[in-house]
C-alpha positions in Angstrom: 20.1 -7.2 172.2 20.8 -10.7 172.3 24.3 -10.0 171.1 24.8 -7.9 174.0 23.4 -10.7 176.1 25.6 -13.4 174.1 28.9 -11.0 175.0 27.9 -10.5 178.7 27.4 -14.6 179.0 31.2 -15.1 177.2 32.6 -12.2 179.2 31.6 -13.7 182.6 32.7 -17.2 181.4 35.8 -15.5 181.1 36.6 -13.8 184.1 34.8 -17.2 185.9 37.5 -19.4 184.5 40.1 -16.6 185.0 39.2 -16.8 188.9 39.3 -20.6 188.5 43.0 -20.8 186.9 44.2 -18.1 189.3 42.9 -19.8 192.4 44.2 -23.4 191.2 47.1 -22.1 189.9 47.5 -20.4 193.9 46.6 -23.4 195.6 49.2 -25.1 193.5 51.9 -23.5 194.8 50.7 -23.6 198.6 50.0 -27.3 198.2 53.5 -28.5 196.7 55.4 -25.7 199.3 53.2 -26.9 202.3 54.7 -30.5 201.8 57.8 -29.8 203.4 58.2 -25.5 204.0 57.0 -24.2 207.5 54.2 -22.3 207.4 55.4 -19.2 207.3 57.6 -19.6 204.1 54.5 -21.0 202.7 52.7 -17.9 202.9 55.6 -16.0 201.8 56.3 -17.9 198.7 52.2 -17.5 198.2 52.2 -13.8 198.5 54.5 -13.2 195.7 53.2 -15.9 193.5 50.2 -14.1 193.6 51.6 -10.5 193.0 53.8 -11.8 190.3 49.7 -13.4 188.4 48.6 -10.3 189.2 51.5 -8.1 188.2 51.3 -9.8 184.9 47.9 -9.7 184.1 47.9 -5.8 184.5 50.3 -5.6 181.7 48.3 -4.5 178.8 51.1 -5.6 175.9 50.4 -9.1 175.7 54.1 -9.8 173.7 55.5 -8.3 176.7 53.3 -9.8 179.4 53.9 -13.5 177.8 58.1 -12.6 177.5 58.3 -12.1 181.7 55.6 -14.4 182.5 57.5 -17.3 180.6 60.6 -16.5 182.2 59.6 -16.0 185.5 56.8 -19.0 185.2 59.1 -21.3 183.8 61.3 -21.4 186.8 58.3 -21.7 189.2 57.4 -24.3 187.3 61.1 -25.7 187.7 60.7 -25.3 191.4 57.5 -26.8 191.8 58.5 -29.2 189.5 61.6 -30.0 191.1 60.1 -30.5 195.4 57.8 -33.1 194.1 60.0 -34.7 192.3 61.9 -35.2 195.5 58.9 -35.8 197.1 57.3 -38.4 195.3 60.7 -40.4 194.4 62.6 -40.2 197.3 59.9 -39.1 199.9 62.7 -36.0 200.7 62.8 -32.6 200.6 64.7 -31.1 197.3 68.3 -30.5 199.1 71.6 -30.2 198.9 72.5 -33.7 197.3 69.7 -33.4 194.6 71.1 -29.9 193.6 75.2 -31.4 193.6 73.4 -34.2 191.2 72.4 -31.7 188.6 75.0 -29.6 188.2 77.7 -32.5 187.8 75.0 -34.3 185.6 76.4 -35.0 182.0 74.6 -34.2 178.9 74.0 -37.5 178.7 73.2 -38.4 181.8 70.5 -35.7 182.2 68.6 -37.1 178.5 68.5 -40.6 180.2 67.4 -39.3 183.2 64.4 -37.5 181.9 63.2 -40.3 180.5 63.5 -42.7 184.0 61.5 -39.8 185.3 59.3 -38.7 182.6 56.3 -37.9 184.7 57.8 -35.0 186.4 58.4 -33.6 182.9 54.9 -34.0 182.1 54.1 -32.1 185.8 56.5 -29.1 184.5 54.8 -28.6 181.3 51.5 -29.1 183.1 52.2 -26.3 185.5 53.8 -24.1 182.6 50.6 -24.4 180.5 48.5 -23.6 183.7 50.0 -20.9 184.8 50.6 -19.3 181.5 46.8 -20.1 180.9 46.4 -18.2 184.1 47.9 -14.6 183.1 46.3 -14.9 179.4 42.7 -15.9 180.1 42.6 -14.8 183.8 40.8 -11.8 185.7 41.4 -8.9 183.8 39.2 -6.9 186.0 41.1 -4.8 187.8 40.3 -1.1 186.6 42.7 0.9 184.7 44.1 3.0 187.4 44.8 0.6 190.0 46.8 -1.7 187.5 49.8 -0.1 189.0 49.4 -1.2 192.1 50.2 -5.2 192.1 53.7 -4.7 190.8 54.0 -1.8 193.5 53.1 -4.3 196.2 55.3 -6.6 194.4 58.1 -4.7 194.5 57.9 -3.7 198.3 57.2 -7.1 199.6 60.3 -8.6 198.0 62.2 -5.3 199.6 60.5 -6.0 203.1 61.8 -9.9 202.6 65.0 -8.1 201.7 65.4 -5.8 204.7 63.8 -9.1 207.2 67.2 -10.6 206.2 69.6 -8.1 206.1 68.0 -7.0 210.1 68.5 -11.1 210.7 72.1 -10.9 209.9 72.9 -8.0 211.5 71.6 -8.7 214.6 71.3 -12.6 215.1 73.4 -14.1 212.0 75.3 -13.4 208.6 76.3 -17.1 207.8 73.7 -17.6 205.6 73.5 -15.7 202.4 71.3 -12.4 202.4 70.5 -13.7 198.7 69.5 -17.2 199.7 67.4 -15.7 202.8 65.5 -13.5 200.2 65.5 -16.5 197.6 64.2 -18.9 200.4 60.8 -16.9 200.4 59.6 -16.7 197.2 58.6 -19.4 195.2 61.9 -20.0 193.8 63.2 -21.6 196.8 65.0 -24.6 195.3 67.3 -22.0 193.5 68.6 -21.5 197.3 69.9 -25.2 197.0 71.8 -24.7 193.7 73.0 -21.5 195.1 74.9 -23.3 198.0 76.0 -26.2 196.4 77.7 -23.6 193.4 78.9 -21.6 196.2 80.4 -25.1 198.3 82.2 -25.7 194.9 84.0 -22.6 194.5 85.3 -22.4 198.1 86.2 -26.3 198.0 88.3 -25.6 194.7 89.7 -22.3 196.2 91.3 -24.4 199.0 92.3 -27.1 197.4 94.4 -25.0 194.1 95.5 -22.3 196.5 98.1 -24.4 198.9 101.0 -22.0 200.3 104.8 -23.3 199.3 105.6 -24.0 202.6 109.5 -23.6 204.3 109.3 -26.2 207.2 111.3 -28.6 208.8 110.5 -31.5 211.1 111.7 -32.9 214.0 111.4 -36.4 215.1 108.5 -36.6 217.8 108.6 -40.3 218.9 105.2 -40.6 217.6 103.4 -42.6 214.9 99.6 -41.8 215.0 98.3 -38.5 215.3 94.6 -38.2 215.8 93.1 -34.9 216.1 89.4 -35.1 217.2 87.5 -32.1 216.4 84.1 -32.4 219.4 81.0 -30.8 218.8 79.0 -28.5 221.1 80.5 -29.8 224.2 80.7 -27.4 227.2 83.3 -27.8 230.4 80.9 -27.3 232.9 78.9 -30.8 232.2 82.3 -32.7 232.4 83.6 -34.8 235.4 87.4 -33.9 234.6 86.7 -29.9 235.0 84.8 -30.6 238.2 80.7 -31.3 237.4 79.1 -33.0 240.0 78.1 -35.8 237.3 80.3 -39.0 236.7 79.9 -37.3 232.5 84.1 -38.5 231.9 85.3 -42.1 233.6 87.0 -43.1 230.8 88.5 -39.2 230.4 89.7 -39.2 234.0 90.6 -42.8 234.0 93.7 -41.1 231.3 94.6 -38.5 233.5 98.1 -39.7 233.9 98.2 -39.3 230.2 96.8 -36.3 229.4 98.2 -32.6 229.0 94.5 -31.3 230.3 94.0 -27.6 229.0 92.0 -26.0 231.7 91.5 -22.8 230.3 90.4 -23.2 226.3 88.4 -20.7 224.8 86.8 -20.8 221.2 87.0 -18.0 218.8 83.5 -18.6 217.8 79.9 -19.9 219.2 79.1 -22.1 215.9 81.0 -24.4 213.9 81.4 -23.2 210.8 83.1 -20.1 212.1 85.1 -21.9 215.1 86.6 -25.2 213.1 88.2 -23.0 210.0 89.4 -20.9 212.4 91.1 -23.1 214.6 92.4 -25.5 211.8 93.7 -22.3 209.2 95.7 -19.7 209.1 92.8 -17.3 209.5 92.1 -15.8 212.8 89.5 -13.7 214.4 91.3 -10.6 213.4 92.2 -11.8 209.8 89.5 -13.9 208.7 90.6 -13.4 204.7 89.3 -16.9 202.9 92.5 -16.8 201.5 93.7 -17.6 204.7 92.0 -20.9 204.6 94.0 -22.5 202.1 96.6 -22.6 204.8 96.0 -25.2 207.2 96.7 -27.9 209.1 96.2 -30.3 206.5 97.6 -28.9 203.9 101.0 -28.5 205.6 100.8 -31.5 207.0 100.7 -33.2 203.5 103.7 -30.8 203.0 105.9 -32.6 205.5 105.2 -36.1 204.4 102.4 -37.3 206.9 99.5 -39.3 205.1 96.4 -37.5 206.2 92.7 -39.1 206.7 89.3 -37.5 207.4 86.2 -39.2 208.8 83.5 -37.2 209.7 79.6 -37.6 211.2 79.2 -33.9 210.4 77.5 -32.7 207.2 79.2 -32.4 204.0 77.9 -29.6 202.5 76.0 -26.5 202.8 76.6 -23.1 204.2 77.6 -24.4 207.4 80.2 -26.7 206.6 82.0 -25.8 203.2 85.2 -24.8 204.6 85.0 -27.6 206.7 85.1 -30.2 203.4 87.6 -27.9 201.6 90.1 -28.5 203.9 88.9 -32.5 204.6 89.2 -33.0 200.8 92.6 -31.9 201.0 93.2 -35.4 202.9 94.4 -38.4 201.3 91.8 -40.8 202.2 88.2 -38.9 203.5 84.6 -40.0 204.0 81.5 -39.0 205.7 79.4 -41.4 207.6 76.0 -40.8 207.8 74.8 -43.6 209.4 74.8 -44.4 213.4 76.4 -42.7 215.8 80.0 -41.3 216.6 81.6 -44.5 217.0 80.9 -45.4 213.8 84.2 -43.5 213.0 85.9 -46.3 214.9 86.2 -48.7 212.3 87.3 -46.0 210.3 90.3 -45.7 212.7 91.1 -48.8 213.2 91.4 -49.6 209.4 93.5 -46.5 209.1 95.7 -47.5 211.9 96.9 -50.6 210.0 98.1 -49.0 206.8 102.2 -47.8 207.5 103.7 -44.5 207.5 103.4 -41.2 209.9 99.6 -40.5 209.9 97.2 -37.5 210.9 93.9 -38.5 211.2 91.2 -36.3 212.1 88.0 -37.7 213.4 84.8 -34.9 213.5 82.5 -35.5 215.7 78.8 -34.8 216.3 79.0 -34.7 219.7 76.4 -33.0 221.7 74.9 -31.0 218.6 71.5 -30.4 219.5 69.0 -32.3 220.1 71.7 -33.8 222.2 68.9 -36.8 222.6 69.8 -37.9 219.5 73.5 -38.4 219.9 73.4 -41.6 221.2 72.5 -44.6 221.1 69.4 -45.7 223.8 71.8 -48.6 225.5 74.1 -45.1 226.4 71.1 -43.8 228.7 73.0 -43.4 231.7 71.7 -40.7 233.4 67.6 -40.6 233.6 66.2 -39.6 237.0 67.1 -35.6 236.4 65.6 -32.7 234.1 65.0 -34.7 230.9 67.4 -31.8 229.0 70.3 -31.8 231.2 69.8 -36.1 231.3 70.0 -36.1 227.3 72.8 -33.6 227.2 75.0 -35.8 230.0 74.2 -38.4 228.7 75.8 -37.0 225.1 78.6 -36.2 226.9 79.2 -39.9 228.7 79.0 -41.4 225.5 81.4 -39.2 223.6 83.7 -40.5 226.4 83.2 -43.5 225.7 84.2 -43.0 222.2 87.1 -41.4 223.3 87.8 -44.4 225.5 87.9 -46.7 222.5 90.0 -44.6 220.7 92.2 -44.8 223.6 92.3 -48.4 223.7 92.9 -48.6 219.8 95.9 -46.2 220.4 97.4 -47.6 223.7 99.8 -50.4 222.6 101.4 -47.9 219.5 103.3 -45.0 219.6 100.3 -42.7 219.5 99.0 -39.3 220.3 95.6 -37.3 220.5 94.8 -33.6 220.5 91.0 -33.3 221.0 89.3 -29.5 221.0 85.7 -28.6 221.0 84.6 -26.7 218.3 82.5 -24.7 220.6 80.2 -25.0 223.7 76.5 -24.0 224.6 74.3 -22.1 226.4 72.3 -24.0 229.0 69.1 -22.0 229.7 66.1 -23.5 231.1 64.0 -20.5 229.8 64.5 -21.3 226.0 62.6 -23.6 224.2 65.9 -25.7 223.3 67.6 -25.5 226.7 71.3 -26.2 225.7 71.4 -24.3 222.6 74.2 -22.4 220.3 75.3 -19.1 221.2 74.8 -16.0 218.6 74.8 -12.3 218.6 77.0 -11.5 221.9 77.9 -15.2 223.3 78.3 -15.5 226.8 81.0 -17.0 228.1 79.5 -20.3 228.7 79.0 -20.8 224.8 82.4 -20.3 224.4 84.3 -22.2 227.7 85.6 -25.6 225.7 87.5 -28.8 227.1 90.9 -29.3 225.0 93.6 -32.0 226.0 96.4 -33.5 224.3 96.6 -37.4 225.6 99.8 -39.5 224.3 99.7 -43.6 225.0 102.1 -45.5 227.2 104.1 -46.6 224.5 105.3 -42.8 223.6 108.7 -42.2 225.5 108.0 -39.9 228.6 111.3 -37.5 226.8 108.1 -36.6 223.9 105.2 -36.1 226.6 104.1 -33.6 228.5 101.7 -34.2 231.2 99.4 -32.1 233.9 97.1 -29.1 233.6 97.9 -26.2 231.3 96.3 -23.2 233.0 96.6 -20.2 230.6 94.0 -18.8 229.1 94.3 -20.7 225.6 92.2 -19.8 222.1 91.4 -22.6 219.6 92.1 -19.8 217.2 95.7 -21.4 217.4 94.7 -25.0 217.3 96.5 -24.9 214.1 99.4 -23.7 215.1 99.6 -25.9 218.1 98.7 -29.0 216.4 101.9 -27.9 213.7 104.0 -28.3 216.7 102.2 -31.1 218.3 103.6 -33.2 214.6 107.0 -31.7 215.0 106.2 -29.3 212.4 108.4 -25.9 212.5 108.3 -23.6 209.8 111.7 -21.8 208.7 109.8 -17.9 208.9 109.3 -18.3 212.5 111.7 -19.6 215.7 112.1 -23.1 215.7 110.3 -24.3 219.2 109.0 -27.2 220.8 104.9 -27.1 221.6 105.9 -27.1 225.8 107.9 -23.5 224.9 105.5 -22.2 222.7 102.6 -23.0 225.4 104.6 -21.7 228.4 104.8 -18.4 226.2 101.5 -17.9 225.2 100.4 -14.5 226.1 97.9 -13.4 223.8 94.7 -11.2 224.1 91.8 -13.5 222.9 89.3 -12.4 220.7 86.4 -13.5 220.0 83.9 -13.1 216.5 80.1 -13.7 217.0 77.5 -14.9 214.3 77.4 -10.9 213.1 80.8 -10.5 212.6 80.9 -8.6 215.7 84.3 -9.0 217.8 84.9 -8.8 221.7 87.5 -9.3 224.0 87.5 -12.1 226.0 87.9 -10.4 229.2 84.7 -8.3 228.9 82.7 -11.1 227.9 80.5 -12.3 231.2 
């Protein structure tokens, strides 16, 4: 009898420290997620942590059970592991530069490095033991034939994450990876990171191995500096020049008698990292092949003997900007600024302006990305006594004028051109939480109406300018070739013409591609 009694005491000390591993080994993985995940992904990455425990301890052959569970545990573990880590070192979230570190990490490197940062070693093997602990002493108290059932509900919560994001990029978005969207809510989510920084690298080395022979010829332009400016999320309808009631472009307007002001540009795309390859690349709305990217404006600019240079305030990676840096790293001289505001590029350009030779240098802007509040600098405030979202977004817009002013001033006593484009506009709708915000699924037209001009400086010969309002309807899906023409670049497969014939016979129906893939004409778009 007291045998029995001796059994039932060990059995419920069991299943007592079986709750107590599960539950800390649960609250674990909420605490460390919670740190830095919204809420929502927290609970996510929760509910399968806890299916998987459970899953696993319903798996009567223990050799088996302990095979998965180290596989699977070990790069929870990782994950864990890996956010604080960046947490506690760096005060960041695991991203995109951490994950780029690892993989280009030496042998080496990585032994010395584990021992600078020792501790988080011990918190791996800490967590590995606990959770291991977990499925091998835990709550094995689920009967017999409902043991099933955890791996079931496994199984169709990892397909309802599955068919969440395939619904998402059907209807709103496929720029992000279905994978990485599924990845992103289980507990694995740093794997997301080292998914886009592997993916970066292959398109960035597709680009750059995979430059056309090109058959061109050049003509002699008059003109020294080139500088393309690539704007960010600016919109016509908040600028002076096209008529706002606003004084948004001074400096802009001030040029007028300099400027070949496009009144009529349309982008092919509501977000950048669809818009910008297609207006620098050979790709097009209806031929986006990403074999068409390796064919751009840099790339043939190299080709007829112009040294190229790309500063940028946009990101350098992730799934929103890799085609971006393929073609930027194509450049001779290239560097992203993270720091301050767009007219920290300025030094940039006025460093670049003093080295000799035929330049092209492309400046990328941040623009009026939203928060548009935080695009310039507080001494910029201009505007103040309107709707706080429509002052923050002018006021966006005045400054990147004033860049553009500067540049202007840094280009006026050389023989100098610019050809600035938005990459796209917004959507101003004082309904949405973020009232000038990006368009998606089925853009309107506002999302897509973009100011493009091509300015040239005084000391540019009036024979190589020309000046006044272009009014056809014009798609920055031919940046590219326009800006070919705008360097005096002609290649040998097509009519040799200047950029004032091939714009005076432009006649194209312009298409547009949403964030689906989807693709509309622009004359049945409202």
């Amino acid at each position: 009898m007291s045998l029995t009694l001796e059994k039932t005491r060990h059995e419920k000390i069991r299943i007592t420290l079986g709750w107590i591993l599960f539950i800390f080994s649960i609250s674990t993985v909420v605490i460390v997620n919670f740190i830095h995940a919204r809420y929502n992904l927290v609970i996510n990455r929760t509910l399968v942590f806890a299916l998987l425990l459970l899953t696993l301890l319903c798996i009567n052959n223990k050799p088996l059970k302990n095979l998965i569970g180290l596989i699977a545990l070990t790069l929870i573990a990782a994950d864990l592991s890996l956010q604080l880590f960046a947490w506690s070192n760096f005060n960041a979230k695991f991203a995109y530069g951490f994950a780029l570190s690892v993989i280009n990490t030496t042998g080496s490197e990585a032994f010395s490095m584990l021992g600078v940062y020792w501790r988080s070693c011990v918190i791996f093997v800490g967590l590995l033991i606990l959770f291991m602990l977990t499925i091998n002493c835990g709550i094995n108290t689920i009967p017999s034939k409902y043991k099933r059932y955890p791996a079931i509900l496994f199984v169709l919560l990892l397909a309802g994450y599955t068919a969440q994001g395939l619904l998402h990029q059907l209807r709103k978005s496929n720029v992000d990876s279905l994978a990485q969207r599924v990845v992103n809510s289980t507990p694995l989510s740093t794997a997301t990171v080292f998914m886009q920084a592997i993916s970066d690298m292959s398109i960035t080395s597709n680009i750059n191995k995979n430059t056309p022979e090109y058959l061109i010829s050049v003509s002699d332009t008059g003109i020294d500096n080139y500088v393309l400016i690539i704007g960010e999320s600016e919109r016509t309808a908040n600028m002076s020049i096209y008529g706002y009631e606003r004084d948004t472009t001074p400096k802009l307007e001030a040029e007028r008698k300099n400027l070949l002001l496009f009144q009529h540009a349309i982008s092919p795309a509501p977000v950048t990292i669809l818009a910008v390859p297609l207006a620098l690349t050979a790709a097009s709305v209806q031929e986006t092949t990403p074999a068409k990217y390796s064919d751009n404006i840099i790339s043939i600019a190299n080709k007829a003997g112009y040294n190229t240079y790309w500063y940028s305030r946009q990101g350098k990676g992730g799934a929103y900007n890799n085609v971006i840096t393929g073609i930027a790293m194509k450049t001779k001289q290239h560097q992203w600024i993270d720091q301050g505001f767009d007219d920290s590029l300025l030094p940039e350009l006025e460093a670049t302006l003093a080295k000799s030779g035929k330049k092209l240098i492309v400046l990328h802007l941040y623009g009026s990305h939203e928060p548009a509040c935080s695009r310039f600098p507080k001494n910029a405030s201009i505007f103040k006594n309107g709707n706080k979202d429509d002052d923050c977004y002018d006021n966006s817009v005045r400054f990147t004028d004033d860049v553009m002013g500067k540049v202007f001033s840094q280009l006026s006593h050389t023989r100098s051109s610019v050809f600035y484009f938005s990459d796209h506009a917004l959507i101003r709708d004082l309904s949405r939480e973020v009232v000038y915000s990006h368009g998606g699924a089925n853009p309107p037209r506002e999302a897509l109406a973009v100011p493009a001009f091509i300015w040239y400086s005084p000391e540019v010969e009036i024979k190589n300018k020309w000046i006044g309002d272009y009014h056809t309807p014009w798609s920055t899906d031919d940046a590219n070739t326009l800006a070919e023409l705008w360097l005096g670049i002609h290649r040998e497969d097509n009519n040799t013409v200047s950029m004032r014939e091939w714009l005076q016979n432009y006649q194209k129906t312009i298409m547009i591609m949403d964030t689906t893939g989807k693709k509309f004409n622009w004359n049945n778009i409202h």
